[in-house]
PAVOMI-232790 format. One line per 10 residues: their letters; for each residue x, y, z of N, C-alpha, C, O. Coordinates in steps of 0.2 Angstrom, whole numbers, plus 2048, in hexadecimal, padded with zeros to 3 digits. Layout:
// PAVOMI-232790
a = X/Y/Z/X/Y/Z/X/Y/Z/X/Y/Z; ...
END
This chain:
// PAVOMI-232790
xxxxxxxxxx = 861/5F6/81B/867/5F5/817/86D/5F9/819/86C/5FF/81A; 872/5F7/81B/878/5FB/819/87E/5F9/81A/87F/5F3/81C; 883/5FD/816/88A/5FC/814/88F/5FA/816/88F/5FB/81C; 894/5F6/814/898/5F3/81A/89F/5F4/815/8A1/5F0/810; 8A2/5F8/818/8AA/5F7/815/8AE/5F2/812/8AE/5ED/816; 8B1/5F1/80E/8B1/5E9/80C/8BA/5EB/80F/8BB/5F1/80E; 8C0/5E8/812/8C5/5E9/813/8C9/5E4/80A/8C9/5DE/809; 8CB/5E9/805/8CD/5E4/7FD/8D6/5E2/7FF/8D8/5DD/7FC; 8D9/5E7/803/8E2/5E5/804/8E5/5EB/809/8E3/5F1/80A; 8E9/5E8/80C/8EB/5ED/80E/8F4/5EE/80D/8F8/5E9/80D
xxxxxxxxxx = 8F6/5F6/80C/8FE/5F3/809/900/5F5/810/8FE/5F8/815; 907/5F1/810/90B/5F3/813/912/5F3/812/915/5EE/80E; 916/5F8/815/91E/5F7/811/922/5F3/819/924/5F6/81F; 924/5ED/817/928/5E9/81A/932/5EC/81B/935/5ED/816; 934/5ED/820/939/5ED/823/93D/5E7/828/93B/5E4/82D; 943/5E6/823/945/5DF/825/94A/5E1/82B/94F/5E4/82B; 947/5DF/82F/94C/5E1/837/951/5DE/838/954/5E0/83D; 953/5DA/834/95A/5D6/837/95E/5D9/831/964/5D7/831; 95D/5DF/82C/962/5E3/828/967/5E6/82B/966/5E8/831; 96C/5E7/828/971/5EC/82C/970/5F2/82D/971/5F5/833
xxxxxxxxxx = 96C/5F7/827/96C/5FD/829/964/5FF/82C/963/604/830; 960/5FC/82A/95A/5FE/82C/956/5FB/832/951/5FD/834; 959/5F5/834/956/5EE/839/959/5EF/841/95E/5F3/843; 957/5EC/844/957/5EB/84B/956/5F2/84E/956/5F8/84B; 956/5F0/856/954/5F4/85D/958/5FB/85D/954/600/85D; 95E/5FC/85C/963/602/85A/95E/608/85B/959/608/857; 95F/60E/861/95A/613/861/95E/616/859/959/617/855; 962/616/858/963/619/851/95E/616/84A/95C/619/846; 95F/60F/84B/95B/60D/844/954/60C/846/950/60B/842; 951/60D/84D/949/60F/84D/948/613/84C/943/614/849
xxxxxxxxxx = 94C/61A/84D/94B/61F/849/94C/620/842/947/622/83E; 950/61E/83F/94E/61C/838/948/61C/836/944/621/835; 947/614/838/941/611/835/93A/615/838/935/614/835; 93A/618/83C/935/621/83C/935/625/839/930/627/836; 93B/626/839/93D/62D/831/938/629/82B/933/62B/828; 93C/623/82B/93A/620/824/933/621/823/932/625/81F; 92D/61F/827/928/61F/827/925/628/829/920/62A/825; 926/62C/82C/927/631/82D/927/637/826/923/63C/825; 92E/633/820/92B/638/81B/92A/635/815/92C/636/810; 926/62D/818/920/629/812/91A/62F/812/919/633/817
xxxxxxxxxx = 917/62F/80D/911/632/80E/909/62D/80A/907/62E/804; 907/628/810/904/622/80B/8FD/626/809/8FA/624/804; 8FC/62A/80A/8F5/630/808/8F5/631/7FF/8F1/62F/7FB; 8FC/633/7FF/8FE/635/7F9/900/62F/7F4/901/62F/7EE; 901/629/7F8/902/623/7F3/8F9/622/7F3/8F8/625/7EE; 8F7/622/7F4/8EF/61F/7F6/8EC/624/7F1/8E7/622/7EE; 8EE/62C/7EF/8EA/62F/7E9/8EC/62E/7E6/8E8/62B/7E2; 8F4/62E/7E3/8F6/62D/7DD/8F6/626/7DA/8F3/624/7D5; 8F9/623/7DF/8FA/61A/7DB/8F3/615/7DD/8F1/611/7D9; 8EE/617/7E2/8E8/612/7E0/8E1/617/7E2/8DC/617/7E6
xxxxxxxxxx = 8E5/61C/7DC/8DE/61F/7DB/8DA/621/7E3/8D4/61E/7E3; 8DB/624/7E7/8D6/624/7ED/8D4/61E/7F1/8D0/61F/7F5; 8D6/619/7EF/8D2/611/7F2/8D3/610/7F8/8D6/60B/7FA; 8D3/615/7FE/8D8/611/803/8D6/616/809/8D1/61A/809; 8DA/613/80E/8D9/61C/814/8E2/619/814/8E4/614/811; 8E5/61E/819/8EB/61D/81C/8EB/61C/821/8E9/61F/826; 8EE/614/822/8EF/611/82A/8F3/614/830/8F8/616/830; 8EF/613/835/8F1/616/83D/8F4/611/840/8F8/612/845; 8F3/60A/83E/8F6/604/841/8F6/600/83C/8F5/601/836; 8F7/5F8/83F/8F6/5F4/83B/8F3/5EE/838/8F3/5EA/833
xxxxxxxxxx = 8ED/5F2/83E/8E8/5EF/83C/8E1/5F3/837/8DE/5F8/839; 8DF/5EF/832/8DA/5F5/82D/8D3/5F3/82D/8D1/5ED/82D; 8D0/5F8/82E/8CA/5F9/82D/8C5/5F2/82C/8C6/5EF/826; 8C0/5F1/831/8BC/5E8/82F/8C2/5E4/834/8C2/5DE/833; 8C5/5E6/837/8C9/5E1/839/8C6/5DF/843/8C1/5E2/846; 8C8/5DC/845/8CA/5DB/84D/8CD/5E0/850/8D3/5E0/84F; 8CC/5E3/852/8D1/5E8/859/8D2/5ED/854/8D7/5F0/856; 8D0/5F1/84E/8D0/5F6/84B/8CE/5FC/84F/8C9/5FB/852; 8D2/603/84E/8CC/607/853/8CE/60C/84E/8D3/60D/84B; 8C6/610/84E/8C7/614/847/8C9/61C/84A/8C9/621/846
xxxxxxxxxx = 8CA/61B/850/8CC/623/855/8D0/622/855/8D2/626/850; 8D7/61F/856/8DD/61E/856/8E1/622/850/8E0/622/84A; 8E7/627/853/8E9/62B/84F/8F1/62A/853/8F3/62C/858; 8F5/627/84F/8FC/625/851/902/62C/84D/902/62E/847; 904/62F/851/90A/632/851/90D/630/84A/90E/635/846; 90F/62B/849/911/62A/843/90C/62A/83D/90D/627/838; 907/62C/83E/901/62B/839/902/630/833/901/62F/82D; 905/636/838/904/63B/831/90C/63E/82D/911/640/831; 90C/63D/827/913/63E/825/917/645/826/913/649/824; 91A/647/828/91F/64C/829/927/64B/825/92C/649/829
xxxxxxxxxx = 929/64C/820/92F/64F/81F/934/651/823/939/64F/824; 930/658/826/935/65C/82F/936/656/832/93C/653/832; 931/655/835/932/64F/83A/938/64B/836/93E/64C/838; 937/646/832/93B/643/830/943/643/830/947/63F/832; 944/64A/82E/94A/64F/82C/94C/64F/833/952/64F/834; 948/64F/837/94B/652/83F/94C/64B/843/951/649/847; 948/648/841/94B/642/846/952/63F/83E/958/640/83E; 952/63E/83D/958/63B/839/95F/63F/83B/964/63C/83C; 95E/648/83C/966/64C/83E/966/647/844/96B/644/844; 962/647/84B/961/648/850/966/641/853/968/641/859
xxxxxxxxxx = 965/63B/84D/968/635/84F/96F/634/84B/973/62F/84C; 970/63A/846/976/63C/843/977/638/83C/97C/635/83B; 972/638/836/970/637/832/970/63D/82F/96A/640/82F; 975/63F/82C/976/647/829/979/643/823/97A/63D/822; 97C/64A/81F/97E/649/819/986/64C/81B/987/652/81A; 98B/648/81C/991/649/820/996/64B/81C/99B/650/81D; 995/646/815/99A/64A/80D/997/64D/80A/99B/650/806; 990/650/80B/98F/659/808/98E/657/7FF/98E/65B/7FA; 98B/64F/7FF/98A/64D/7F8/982/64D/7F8/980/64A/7F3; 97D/650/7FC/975/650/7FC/974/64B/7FD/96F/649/7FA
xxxxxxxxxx = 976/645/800/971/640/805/975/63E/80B/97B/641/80D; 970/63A/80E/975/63A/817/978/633/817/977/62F/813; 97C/634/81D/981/62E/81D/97E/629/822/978/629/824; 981/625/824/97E/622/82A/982/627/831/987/62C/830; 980/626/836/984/628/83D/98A/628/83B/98D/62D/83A; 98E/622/839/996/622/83B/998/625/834/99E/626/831; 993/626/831/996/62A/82A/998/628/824/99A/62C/820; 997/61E/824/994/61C/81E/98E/61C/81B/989/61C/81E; 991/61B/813/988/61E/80E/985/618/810/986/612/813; 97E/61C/80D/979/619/810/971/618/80B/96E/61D/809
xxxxxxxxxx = 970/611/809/96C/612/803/967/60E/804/969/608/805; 960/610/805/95B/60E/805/959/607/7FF/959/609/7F9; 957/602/801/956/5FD/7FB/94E/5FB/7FC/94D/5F7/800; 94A/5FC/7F9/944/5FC/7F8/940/5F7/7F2/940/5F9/7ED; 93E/5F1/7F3/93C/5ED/7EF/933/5ED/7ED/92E/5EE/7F1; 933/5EB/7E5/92D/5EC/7E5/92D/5E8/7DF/932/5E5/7DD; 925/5E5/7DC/926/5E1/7D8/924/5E5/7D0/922/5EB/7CF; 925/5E2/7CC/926/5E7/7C4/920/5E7/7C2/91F/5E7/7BC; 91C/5E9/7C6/915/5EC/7BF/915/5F6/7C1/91A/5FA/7C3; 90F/5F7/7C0/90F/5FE/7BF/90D/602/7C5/90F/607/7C8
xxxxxxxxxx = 909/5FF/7C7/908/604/7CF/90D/603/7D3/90E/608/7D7; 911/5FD/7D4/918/5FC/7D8/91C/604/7D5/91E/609/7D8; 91E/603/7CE/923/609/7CB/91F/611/7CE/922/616/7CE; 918/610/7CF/916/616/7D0/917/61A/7D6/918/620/7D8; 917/613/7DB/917/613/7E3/91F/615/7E3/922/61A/7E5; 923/611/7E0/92B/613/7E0/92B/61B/7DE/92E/61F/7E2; 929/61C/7DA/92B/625/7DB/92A/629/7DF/92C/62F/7DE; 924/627/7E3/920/62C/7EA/925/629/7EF/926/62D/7F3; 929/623/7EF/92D/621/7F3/934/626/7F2/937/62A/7F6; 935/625/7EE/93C/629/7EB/93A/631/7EB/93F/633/7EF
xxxxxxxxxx = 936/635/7EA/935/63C/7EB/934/63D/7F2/934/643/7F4; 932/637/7F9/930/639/7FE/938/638/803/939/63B/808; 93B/634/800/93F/633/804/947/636/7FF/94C/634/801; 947/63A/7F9/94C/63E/7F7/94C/645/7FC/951/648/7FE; 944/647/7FD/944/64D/800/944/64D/808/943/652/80C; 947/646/80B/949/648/813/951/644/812/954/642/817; 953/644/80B/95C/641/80B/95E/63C/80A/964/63A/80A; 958/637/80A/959/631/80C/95B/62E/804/956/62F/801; 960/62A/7FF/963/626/7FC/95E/621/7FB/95A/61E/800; 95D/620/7F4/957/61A/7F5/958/615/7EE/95A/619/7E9
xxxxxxxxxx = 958/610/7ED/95A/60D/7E6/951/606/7E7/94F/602/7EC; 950/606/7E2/94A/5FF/7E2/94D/5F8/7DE/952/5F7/7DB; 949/5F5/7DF/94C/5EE/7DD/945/5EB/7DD/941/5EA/7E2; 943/5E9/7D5/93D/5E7/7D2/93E/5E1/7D2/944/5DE/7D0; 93A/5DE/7D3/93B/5D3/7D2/931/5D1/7D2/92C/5D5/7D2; 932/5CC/7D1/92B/5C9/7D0/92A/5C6/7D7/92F/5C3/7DB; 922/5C7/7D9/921/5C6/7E2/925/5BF/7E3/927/5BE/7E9; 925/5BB/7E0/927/5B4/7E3/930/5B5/7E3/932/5B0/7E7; 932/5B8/7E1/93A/5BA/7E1/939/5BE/7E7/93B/5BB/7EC; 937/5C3/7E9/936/5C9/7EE/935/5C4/7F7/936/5C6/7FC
xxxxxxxxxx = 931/5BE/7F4/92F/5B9/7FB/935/5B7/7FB/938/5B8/7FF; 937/5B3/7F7/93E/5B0/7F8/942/5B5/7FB/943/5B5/801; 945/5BB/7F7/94A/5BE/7FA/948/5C1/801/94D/5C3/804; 942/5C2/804/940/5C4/809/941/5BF/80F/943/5C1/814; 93F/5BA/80E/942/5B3/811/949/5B2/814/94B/5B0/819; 94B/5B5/810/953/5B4/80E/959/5B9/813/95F/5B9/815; 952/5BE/815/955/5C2/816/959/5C8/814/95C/5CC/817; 958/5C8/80B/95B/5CC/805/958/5D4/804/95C/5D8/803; 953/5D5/804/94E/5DA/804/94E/5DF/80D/94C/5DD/813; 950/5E4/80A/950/5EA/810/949/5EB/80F/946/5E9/814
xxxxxxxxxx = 944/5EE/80B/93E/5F0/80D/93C/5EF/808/93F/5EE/802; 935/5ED/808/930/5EB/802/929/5EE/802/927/5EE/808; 925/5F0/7FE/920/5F4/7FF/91B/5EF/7F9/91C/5EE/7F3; 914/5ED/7FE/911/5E8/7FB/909/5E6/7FF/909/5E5/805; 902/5E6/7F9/900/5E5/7FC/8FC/5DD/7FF/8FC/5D8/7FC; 8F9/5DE/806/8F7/5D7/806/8F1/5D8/807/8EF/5DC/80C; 8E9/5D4/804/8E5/5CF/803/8E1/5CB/804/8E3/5C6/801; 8DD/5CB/806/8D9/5C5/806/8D1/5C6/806/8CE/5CB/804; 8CC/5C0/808/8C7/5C4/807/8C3/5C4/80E/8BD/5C6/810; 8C6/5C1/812/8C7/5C4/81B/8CD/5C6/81C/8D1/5C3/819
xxxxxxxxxx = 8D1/5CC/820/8D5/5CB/825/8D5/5C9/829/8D1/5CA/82D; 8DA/5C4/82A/8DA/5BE/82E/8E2/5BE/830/8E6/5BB/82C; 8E4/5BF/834/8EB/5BF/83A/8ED/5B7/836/8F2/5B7/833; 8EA/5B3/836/8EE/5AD/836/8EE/5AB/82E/8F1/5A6/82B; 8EA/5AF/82C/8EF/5AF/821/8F5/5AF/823/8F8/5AB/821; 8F7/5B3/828/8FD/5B8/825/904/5AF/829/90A/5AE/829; 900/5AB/82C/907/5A6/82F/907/5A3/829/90B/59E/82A; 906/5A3/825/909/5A1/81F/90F/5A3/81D/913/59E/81C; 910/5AA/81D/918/5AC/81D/91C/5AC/821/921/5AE/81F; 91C/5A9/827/921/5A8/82C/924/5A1/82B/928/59F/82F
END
């Protein structure tokens, strides 16, 4: 007999590339969206909001999957603040008006929009979101809707970043052509 991991969801937080401040190629806004991830700490969403149920991803693809590899250790795997903090001065993402959050490069504000849907692990994930990225400068406001509003506006191209998990009772690459 033996045990076999069952793969139940895996989250991930969605970044809409075609946004003004967080999307496309721009070595500035790839460093962002580093930072951003940089001073996420999913460890810490994974004890507090679902109870220990989880590991923290190195890739994209999770565990039971195809092409998973359980040695893989990505640079961006483990959360850093400093790091964070340091790449944001570096691309010039400081606080330029001296009000405790950072501006963009040319020195307009800059405010992270993070959407989630209204139950209670979402509101609890929003606070590990909010205390993680308060403490590297970063501006953050949420915007609660119900998932089926969240798909539309995400369609829409309305939603800067969304954090959500996806499902099923295979991972299977071609669930997900459903959303394209």
């Amino acid at each position: 007999m033996r045990a076999e991991q069952q793969v139940n969801g895996v989250a991930h937080t969605f970044i809409n590339q075609d946004d003004a401040l967080v999307g496309g190629q721009a070595p500035a806004r790839v460093a962002l969206r580093r930072a951003i991830s940089l001073a996420f700490d999913s460890a810490e969403e994974l004890r507090l909001v679902l109870n220990g149920q989880g590991l923290p991803a190195q890739s994209m693809l999770p565990p039971g999957t195809y092409g998973f590899d359980a040695t893989l250790r990505s640079e961006m795997g483990a959360p850093s603040a400093a790091r964070a903090r340091a790449l944001l001065d570096l691309f010039g993402y400081t606080d330029k008006n001296g009000d405790g959050w950072r501006e963009q490069p040319d020195g307009s504000p800059m405010t992270l929009r993070i959407a989630f849907t209204p139950d209670r692990r979402a509101r609890a994930s929003s606070e590990i979101w909010l205390k993680r990225m308060t403490a590297v400068g970063l501006r953050v406001r949420f915007e609660f809707a119900p998932f089926g509003e969240l798909i539309r506006r995400s369609l829409a191209g309305q939603v800067m970043m969304w954090g959500f998990i996806w499902s099923a009772s295979v991972a299977c690459p071609t669930a997900l052509s459903a959303w394209r």
